[in-house]
C-alpha positions as CSV (number, residue, x, y, z in Angstrom):
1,X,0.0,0.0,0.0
2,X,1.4,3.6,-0.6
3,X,2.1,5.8,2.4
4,X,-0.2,8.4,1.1
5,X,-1.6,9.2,-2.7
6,X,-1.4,12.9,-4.3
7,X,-4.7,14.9,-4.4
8,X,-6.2,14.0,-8.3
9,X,-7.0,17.5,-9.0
10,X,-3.6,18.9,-8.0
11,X,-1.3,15.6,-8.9
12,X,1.6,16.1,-11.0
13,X,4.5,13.8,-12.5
14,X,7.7,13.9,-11.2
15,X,11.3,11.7,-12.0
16,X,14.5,11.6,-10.3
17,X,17.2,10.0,-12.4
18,X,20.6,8.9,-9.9
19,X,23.3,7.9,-12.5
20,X,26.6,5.6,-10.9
21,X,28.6,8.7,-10.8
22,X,26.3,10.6,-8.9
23,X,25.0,13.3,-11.5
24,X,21.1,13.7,-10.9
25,X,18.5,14.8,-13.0
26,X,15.1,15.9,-11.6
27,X,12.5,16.7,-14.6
28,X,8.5,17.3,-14.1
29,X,5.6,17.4,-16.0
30,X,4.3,20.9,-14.4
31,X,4.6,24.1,-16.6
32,X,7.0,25.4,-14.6
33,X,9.5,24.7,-12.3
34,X,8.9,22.6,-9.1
35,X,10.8,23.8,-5.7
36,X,10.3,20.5,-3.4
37,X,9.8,20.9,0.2
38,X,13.4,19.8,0.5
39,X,14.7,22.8,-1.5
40,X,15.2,19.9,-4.5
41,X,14.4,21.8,-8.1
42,X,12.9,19.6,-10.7
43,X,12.8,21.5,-14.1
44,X,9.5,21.8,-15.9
45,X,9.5,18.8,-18.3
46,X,8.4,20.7,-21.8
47,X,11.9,18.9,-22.9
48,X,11.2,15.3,-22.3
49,X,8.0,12.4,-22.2
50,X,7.6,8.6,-21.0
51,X,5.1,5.9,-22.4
52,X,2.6,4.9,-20.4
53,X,2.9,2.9,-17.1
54,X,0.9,-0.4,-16.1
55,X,1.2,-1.6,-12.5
56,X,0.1,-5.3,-12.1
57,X,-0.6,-7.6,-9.0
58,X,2.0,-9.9,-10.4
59,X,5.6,-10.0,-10.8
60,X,5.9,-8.9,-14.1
61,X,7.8,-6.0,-14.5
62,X,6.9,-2.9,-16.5
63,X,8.6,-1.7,-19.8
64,X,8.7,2.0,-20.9
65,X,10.8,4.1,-23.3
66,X,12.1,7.9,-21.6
67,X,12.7,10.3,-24.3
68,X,13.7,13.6,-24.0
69,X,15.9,16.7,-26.2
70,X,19.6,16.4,-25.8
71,X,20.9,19.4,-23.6
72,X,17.5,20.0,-21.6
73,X,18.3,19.2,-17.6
74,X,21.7,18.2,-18.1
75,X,21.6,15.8,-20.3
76,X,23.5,15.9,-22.9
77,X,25.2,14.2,-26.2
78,X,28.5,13.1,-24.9
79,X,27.1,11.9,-21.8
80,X,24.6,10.0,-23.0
81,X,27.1,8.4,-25.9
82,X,29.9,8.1,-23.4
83,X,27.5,5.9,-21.2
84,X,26.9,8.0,-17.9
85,X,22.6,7.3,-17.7
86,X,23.5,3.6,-18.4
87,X,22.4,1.4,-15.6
88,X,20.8,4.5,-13.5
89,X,18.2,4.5,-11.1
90,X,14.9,6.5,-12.1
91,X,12.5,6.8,-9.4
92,X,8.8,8.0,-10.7
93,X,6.5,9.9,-8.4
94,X,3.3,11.6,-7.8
95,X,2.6,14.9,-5.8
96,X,1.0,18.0,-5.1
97,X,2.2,21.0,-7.0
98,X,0.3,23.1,-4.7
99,X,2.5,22.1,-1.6
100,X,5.2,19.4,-3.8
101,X,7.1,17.0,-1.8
102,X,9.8,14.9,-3.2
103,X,8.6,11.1,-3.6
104,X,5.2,11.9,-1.8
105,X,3.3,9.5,-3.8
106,X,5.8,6.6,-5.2
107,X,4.8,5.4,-8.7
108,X,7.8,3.0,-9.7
109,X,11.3,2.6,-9.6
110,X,13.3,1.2,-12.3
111,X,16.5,1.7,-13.8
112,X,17.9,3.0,-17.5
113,X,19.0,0.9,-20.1
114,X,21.4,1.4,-22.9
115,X,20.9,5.1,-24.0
116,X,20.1,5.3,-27.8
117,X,20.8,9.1,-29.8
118,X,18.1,10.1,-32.0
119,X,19.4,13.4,-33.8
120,X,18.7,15.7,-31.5
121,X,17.1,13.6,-29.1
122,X,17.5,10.5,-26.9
123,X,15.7,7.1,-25.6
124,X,16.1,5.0,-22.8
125,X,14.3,2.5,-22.2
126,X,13.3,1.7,-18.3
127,X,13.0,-1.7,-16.6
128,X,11.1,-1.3,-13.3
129,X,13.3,-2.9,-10.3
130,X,10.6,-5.6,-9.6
131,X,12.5,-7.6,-12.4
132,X,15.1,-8.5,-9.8
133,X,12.7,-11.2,-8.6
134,X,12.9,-12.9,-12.1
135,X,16.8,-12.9,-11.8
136,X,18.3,-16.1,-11.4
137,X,20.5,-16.5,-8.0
138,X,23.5,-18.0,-6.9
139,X,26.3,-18.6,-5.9
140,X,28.9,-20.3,-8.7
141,X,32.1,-22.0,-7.1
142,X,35.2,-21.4,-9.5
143,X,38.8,-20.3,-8.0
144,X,39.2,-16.5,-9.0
145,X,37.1,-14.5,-6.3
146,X,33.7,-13.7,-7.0
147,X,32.8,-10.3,-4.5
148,X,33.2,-6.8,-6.2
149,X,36.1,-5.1,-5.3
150,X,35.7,-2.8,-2.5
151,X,32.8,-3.5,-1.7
152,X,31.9,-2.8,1.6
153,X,28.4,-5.1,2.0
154,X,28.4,-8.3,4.9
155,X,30.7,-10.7,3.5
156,X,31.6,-7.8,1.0
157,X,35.5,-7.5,-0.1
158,X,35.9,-4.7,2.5
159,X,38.9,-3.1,0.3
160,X,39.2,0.7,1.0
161,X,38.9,2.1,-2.5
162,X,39.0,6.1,-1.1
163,X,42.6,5.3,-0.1
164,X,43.8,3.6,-3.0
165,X,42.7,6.1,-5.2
166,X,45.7,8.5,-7.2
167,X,44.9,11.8,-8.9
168,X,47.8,13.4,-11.8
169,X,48.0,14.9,-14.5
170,X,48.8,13.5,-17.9
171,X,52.1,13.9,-19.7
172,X,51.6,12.5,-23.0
173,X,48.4,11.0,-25.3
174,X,49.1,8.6,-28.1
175,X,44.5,8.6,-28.6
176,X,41.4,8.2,-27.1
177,X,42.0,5.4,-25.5
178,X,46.7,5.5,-24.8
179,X,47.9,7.8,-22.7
180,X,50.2,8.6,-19.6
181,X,51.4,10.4,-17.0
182,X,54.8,10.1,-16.5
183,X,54.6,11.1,-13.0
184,X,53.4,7.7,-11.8
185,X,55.7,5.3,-9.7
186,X,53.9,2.4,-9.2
187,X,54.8,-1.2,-11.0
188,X,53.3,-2.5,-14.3
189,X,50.1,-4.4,-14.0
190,X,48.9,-2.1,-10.3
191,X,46.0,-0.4,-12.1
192,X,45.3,-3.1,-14.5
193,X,41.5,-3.9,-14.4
194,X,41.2,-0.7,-12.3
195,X,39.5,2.4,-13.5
196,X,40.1,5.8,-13.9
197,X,37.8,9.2,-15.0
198,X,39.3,12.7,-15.7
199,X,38.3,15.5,-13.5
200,X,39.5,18.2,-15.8
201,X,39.3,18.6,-19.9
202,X,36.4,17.7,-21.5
203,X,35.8,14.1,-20.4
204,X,35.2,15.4,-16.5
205,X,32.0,14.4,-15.7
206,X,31.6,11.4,-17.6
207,X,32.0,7.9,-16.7
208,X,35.0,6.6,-15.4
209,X,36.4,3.5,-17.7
210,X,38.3,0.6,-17.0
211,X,41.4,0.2,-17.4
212,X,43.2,-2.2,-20.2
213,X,47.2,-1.9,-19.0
214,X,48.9,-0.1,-17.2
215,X,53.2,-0.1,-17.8
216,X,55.9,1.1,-15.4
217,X,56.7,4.4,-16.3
218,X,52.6,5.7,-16.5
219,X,51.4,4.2,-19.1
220,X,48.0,3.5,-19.4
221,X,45.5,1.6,-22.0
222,X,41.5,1.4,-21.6
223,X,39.0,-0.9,-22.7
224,X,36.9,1.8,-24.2
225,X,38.0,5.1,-25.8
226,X,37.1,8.2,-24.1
227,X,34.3,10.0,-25.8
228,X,36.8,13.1,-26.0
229,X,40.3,12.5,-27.0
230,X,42.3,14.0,-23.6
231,X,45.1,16.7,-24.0
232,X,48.3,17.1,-22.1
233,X,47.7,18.5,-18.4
234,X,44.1,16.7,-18.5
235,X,43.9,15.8,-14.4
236,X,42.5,12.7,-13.5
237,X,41.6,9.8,-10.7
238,X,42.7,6.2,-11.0
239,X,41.9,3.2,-8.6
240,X,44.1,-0.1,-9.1
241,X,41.8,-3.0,-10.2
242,X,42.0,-6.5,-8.7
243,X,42.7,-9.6,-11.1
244,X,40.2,-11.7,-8.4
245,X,43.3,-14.5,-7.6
246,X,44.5,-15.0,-4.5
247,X,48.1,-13.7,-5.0
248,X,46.3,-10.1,-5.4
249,X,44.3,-10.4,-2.5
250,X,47.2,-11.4,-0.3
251,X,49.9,-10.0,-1.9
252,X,49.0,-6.7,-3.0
253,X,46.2,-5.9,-0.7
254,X,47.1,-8.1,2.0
255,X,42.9,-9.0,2.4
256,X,43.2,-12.8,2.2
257,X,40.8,-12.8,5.0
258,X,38.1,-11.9,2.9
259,X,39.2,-13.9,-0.2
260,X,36.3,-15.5,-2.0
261,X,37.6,-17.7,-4.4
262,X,38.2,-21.9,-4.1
263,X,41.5,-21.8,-5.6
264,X,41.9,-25.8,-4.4
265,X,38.6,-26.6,-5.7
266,X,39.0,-29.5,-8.2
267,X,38.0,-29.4,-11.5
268,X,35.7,-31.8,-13.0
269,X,38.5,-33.6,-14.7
270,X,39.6,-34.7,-11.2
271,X,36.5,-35.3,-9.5
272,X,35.2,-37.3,-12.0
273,X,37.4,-39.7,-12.3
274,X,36.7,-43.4,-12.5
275,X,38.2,-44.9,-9.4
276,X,40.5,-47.9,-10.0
277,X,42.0,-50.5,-7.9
């Protein structure tokens, strides 16, 4: 049951979109703009619509398509191509524009697909969270660890990632995607499967990426491409990566105690084998 439903003649639309990074979009469907209770603005939504939303009884989750006009409430081309609304939270509510209240009246909460450019436009398409219950779950025994590094859950990896992070600045770019700083001291392989995002140039702000290599010296290779090629003096955070064996969890962040692999597990090779006399 909801805590409380907006008055019918005085109910308006609003949605909250809370990307990884922490950028946040707050859009309405009123004419003007909406000054929550909490001092929270949420821009008046002449620049974006959604499909309709069904609510069920059962556990079938509901499908719907956000589009909206690049550059209205912050969102813009390069984010959107670069992937910063991918796999954000968007929470839909109801309330009353004549005394508004953030997430008075909670419609659905879902979270945003792959973001797809349309000229001057864009789509997302929104998966309410419900589908979690249709997710298969598990846990699948192998020898490289399976927790996410740093996380900070029960059982999590519990790896401080605040005081592994570096900041610099970059020395030299060979593209999008090859660059380096030659500042750096740390061995070859320490940010491998790390990540890093620029905080300066024209890529601060979007996503941080993961990170291909990393050489002796400062060298560094992503996955990806940035969606802006950096430049010389372009300053940046990096966190080192984990390779989920055991010799980097006792080795390099001496966290063996929270290891979560089965590196003595057999394999199914050994276990099964015939027996013989």
């Amino acid at each position: 049951m909801k805590p409380q439903v907006a008055p019918y003649e005085t109910s308006v639309k609003c949605l909250r979109i809370v990307c990884r990074n922490g950028l946040t979009v707050r859009v309405t469907r009123y004419p003007v703009d909406l000054v929550m209770s909490n001092g929270q603005v949420y821009v008046s939504g002449s620049g974006y619509d959604f499909t309709s939303y069904e609510a069920t009884a059962g556990f079938s989750p509901s499908a719907f398509d956000l589009e909206g006009i690049l550059g209205f409430a912050g969102v813009t081309r390069d984010a959107v191509a670069s992937g910063v609304f991918d796999g954000a939270r968007a929470y839909l509510f109801a309330c009353d524009y004549r005394n508004p209240v953030e997430d008075y009246e909670p419609i659905v909460a879902s979270f945003l697909g792959k973001g797809t450019l349309t000229d001057s436009g864009y789509r997302f398409e929104e998966m309410a969270l419900i589908d979690a219950l249709n997710q298969s779950v598990g846990d699948t025994y192998k020898p490289q660890c399976g927790k996410v590094f740093g996380g900070q859950e029960y059982a999590g990896c519990k790896v401080s990632l605040a005081a592994l992070t570096v900041t610099g600045t970059l020395t030299s770019v060979t593209s999008s995607s090859a660059f380096a700083d030659a500042g750096r001291s740390e061995s070859s392989d320490w940010f491998a499967l790390g990540t890093i995002c620029f905080t300066s140039g024209l890529n601060a702000g979007l996503k941080p990426l993961e990170i291909k290599s990393f050489a002796a010296g400062g060298g560094i290779v992503t996955y990806e491409p940035f969606y802006y090629t950096p430049v010389i003096g372009d300053a940046y955070e990096m966190i080192p990566g984990c390779r989920k064996r055991l010799s980097d969890c006792r080795d390099k962040y001496a966290n063996v105690v929270n290891f979560g692999g089965f590196p003595d597990m057999p394999t199914s090779s050994v276990y099964a084998q015939v027996g013989t006399r």
